[in-house]
Structures are given as C-alpha cells and as structure tokens.
C-alpha positions as CSV (number, residue, x, y, z in Angstrom):
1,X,-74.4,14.9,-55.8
2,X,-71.1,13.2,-56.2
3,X,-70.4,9.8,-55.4
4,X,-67.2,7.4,-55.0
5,X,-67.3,5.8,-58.4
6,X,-65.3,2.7,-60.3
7,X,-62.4,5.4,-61.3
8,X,-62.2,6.7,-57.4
9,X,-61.7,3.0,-55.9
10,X,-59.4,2.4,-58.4
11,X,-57.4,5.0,-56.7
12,X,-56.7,2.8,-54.1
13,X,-56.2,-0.4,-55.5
14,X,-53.5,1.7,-57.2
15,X,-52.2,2.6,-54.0
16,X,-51.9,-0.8,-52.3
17,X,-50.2,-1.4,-55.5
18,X,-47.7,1.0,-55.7
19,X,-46.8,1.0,-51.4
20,X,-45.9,-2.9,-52.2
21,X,-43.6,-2.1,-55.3
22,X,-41.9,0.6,-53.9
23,X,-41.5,-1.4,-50.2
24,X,-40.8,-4.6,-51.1
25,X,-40.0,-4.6,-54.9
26,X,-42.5,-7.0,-55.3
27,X,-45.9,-6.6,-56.9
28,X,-48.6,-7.7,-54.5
29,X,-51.9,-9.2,-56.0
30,X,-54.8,-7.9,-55.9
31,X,-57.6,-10.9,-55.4
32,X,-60.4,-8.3,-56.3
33,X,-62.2,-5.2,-55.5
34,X,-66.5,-5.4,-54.5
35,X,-68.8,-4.3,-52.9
36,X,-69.4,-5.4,-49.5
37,X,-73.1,-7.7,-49.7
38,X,-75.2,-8.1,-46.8
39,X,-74.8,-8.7,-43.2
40,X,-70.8,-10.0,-44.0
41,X,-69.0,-7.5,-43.3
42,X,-65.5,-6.9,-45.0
43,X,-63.3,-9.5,-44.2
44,X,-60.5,-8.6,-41.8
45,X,-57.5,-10.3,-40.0
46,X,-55.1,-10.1,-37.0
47,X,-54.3,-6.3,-37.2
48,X,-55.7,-3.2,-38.4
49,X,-54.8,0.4,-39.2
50,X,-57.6,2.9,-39.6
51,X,-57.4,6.2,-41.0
52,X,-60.3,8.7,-40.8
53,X,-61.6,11.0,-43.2
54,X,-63.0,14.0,-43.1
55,X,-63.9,17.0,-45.3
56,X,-65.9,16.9,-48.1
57,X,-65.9,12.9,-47.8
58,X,-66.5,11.3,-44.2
59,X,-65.7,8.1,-43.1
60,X,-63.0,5.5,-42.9
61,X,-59.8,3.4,-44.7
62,X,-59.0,0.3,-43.3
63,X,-55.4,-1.8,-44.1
64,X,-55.8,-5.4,-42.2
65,X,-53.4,-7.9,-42.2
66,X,-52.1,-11.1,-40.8
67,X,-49.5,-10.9,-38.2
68,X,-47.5,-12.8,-40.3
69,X,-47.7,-10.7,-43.3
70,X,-46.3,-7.9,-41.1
71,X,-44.0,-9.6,-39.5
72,X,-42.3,-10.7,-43.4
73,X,-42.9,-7.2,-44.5
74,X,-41.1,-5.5,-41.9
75,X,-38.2,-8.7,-42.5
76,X,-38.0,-7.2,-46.2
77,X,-37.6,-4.0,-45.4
78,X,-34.4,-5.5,-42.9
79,X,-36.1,-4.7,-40.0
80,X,-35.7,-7.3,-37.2
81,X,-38.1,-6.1,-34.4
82,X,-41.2,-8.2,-34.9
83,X,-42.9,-7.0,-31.6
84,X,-46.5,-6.3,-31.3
85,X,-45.8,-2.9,-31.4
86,X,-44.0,-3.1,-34.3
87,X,-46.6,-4.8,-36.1
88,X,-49.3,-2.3,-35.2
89,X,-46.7,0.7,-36.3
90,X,-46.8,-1.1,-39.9
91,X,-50.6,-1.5,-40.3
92,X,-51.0,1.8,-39.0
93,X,-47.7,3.1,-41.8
94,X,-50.1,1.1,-44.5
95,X,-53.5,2.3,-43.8
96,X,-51.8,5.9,-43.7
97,X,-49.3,5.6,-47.0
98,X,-52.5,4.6,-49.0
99,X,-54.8,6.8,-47.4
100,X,-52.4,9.5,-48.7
101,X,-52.1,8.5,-51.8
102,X,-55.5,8.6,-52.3
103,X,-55.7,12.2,-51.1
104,X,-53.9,13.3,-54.0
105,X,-56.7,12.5,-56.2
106,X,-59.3,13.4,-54.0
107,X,-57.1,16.6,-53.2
108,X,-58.3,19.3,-50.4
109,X,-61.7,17.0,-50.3
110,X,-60.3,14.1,-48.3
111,X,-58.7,15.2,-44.6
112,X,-56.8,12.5,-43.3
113,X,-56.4,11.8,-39.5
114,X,-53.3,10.1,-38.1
115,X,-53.6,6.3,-38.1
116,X,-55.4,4.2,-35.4
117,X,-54.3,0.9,-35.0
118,X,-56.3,-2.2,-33.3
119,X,-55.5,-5.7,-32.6
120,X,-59.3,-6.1,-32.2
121,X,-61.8,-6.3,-35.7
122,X,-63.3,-3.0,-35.9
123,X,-66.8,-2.8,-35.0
124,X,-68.1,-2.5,-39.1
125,X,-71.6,-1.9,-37.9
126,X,-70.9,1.2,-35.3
127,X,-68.9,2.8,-37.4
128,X,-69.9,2.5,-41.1
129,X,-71.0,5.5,-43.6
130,X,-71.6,3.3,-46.4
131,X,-74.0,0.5,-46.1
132,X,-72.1,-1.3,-48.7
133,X,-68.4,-0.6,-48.1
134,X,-65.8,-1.3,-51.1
135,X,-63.8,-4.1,-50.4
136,X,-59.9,-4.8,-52.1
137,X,-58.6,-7.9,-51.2
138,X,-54.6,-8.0,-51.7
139,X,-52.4,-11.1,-51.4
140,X,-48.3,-10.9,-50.7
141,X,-46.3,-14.1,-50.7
142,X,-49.2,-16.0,-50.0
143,X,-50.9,-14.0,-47.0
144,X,-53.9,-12.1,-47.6
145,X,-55.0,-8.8,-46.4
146,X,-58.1,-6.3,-47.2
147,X,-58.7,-2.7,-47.9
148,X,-61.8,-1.2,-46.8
149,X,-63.0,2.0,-48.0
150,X,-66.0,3.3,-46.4
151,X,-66.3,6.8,-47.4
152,X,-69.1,9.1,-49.0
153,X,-69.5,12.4,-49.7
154,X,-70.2,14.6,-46.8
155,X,-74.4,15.6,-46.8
156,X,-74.5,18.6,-49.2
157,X,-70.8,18.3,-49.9
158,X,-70.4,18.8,-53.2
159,X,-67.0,17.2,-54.5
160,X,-64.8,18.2,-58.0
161,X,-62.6,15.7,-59.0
C-alpha cells in the first residue's frame, strides 16, 4: 500500500514556494514542514481555504493565513479591495493554486474540489484522515501562515507515482 512520503510533501512545500515567486516576486520562507504531534492540532490563523480531495487519495489541503497577510498580498498584486470577501477569495485562490500544483505529481490520483473558504478554524478533529497531519509552516514579510495536508491513500487504493 502506498503512502504520502518525504518526496510527496515536498511537492507542496514546492508549491507554496513557487505561488509566492510567481505572485509576489518574493520568495516566502518556509519555517518547516512536520508532522502534526498529539492533541495540537495544526496551527491555523484568521482565514482559511480548504480544498478537498478525492480519488485514489481522500482528504484535505488547508492554506491559513492572517488577515493581514492577505490583505499585503492582495496590495502586491495592486489590488486595492481589502474586503472580507476579498480576503476569503485569496485564501480560497491559495489553497486551490497549491492544491493544483500538487495534482500534477499526484496526476489522475488526486481530484480536487473547488475551494471552501472559512473565517472560522476548521474543526481538525471532525474532519481528519490522518491522525498525524503534515504541517508547512510559511512566513511572508514577517506574517506567518500554515499548510495542512491531511490526505492518505484511499482504502485499497493503490497509487503509482
């Protein structure tokens, strides 16, 4: 049975990597990439886009970030609406441009569902496939944000990469 290995989460550090280049033209750090521990849950902050994924490999890709963040994100890319709104349609944008990008790796394996957005934290517990999600932490001009990636194969899935 396949499982998400070292190589496969590097896929999307290399996608938060790549959507902060090409948007901004600034590299964005990333902090680190773990294993979620325990009862602490990944860390997440004022806004959050979730993608879901099906196929082969079930479960979820978080993008959360600081209102803040956004807010000088969307300001880069000279845009001056900083509503709510706004702000969700760029978390959401996020979740979904590395979600993608990870796709073309995982290929015909990993369906993607259009973006949710939530200006709640997600319920981890409800909604996890993993009992230890992987966890990228990411920092842009001095605000932080996190990737989860709580996926698996799907029971008796069996995935080529």
């Amino acid at each position: 049975m396949y499982d998400i290995s070292e190589q496969d989460i590097h896929v999307f550090v290399d996608a938060v990597s790549h959507y902060f280049m090409q948007i901004t033209h600034e590299k964005a750090e990333i902090r680190g990439a773990f294993l979620a521990r325990g009862e602490s849950f990944p860390p997440t902050f004022d806004l959050t886009g979730m993608i879901k994924i099906s196929g082969k490999l079930r479960g979820r890709v978080y993008f959360s970030a600081p209102r803040a963040m956004l807010a000088r994100l969307l300001l880069s890319m000279h845009e001056s609406c900083l509503s709510d709104e706004w702000l969700l349609d760029a978390v959401g944008e996020i979740a979904n441009t590395i979600a993608g990008n990870a796709r073309r790796h995982f290929g015909e394996a990993m369906e993607i569902s259009v973006p949710e957005t939530m200006s709640t934290p997600p319920k981890w517990q409800e909604s996890a496939v993993r009992a230890r999600p992987y966890v990228i932490l990411v920092r842009w001009k001095r605000h932080d944000a996190s990737v989860i990636v709580d996926i698996e194969p799907t029971p008796s899935a069996e995935v080529q990469t």
